[in-house]
C-alpha positions as CSV (number, residue, x, y, z in Angstrom):
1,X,-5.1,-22.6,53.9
2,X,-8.3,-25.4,53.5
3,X,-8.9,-26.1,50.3
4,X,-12.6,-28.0,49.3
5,X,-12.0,-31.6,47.8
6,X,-12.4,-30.0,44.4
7,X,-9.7,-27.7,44.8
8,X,-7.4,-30.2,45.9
9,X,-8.2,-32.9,43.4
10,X,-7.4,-29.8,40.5
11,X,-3.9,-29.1,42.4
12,X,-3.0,-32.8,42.3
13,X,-4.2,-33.3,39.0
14,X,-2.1,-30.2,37.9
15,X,0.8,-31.6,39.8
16,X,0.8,-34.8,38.1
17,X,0.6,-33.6,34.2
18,X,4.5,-32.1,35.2
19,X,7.1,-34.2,33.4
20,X,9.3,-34.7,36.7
21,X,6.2,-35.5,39.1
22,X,6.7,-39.5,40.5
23,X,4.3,-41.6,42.3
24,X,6.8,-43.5,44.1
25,X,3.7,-45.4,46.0
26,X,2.2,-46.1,49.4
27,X,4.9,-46.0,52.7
28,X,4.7,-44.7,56.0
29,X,5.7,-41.1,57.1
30,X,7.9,-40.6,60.1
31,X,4.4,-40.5,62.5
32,X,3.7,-43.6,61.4
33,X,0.8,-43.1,59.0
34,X,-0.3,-44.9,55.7
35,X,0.2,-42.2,52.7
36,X,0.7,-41.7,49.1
37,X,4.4,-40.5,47.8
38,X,4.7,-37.8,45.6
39,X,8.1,-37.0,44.3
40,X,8.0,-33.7,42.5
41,X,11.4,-33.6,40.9
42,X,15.0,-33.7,41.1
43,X,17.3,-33.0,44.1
44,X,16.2,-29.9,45.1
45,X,18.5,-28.8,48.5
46,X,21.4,-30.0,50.3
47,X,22.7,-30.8,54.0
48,X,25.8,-29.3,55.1
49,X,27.3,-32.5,56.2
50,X,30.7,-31.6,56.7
51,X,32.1,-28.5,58.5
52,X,35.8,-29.0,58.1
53,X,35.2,-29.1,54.0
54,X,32.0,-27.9,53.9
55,X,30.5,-30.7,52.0
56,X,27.5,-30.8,51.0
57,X,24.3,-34.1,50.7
58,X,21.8,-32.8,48.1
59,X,18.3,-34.5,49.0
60,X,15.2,-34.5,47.1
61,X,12.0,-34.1,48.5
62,X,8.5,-35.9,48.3
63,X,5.4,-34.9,49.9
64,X,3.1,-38.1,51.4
65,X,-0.6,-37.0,50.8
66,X,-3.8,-38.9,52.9
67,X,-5.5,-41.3,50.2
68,X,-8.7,-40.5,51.5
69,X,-9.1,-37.2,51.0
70,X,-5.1,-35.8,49.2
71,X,-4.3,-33.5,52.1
72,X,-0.5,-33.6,53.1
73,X,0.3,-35.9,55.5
74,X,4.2,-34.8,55.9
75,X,7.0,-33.4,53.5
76,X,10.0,-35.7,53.8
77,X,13.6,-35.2,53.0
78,X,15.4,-38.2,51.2
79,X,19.4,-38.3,50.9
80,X,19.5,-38.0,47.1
81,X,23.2,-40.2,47.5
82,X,25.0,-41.7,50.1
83,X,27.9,-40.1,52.0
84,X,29.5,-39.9,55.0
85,X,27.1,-41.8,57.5
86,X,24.0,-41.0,55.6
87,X,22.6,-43.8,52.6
88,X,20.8,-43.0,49.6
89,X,16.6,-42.8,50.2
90,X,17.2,-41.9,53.7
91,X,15.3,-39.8,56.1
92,X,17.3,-36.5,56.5
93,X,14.7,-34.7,58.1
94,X,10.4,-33.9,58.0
95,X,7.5,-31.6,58.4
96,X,4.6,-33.5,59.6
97,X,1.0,-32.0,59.3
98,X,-1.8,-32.6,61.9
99,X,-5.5,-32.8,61.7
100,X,-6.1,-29.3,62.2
101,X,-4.4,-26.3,62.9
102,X,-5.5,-23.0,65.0
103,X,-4.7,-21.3,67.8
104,X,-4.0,-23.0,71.2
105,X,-5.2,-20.5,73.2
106,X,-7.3,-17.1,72.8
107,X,-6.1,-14.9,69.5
108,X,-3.1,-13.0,69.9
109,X,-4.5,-8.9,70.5
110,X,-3.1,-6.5,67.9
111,X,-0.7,-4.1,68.9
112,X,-1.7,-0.8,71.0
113,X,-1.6,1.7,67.9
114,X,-2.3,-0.9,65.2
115,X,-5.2,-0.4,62.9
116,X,-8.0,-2.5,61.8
117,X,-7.3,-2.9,57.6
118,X,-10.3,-2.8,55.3
């Protein structure tokens, strides 16, 4: 949802009072663009990286934000240790944001029987 500058400056501030929020400091996301790293804890997840044993990679994840104006750039997955073909601080896997989002072509129509809410 767009948030107003001051809306995201208050989110970011309220982020970065938590005790486990890093600033790990400027890098390029996967697209290639200039951003801010924001680590905002421990290892939160893990890969499946091994079916025979099920094994699994935890990775911890770190959102880059635009300098300019704060707004998400891409959320990143780092191996949080390195096994099996993948090295600790890694790239496991991304969610980049665009410029914009919206639809691509006209609105989707509601459903024949679906009703308007109030």
């Amino acid at each position: 949802m767009p948030l107003n500058p001051a809306q995201r400056a208050a989110i970011i501030r309220g982020l970065a009072d938590l005790p486990t929020t890093k600033v790990v400091g400027t890098v390029t996301d996967p697209l290639g663009r200039k951003g801010i790293s924001i680590d905002f804890g421990e290892a939160e997840g893990s890969l499946v990286y091994s079916s025979k044993s099920s094994k699994e990679l935890p990775v911890s994840y770190r959102q880059i934000l635009d300098p300019a104006t704060g707004e998400t750039l891409s959320r990143v997955s780092y191996a949080a240790r390195t096994a099996l073909g993948a090295t600790k601080g890694e790239v496991m896997g991304y969610q980049a944001r665009g410029p914009g989002s919206g639809w691509t072509g006209p609105p989707a129509s509601p459903l024949k029987g679906c009703k308007t809410g109030r």
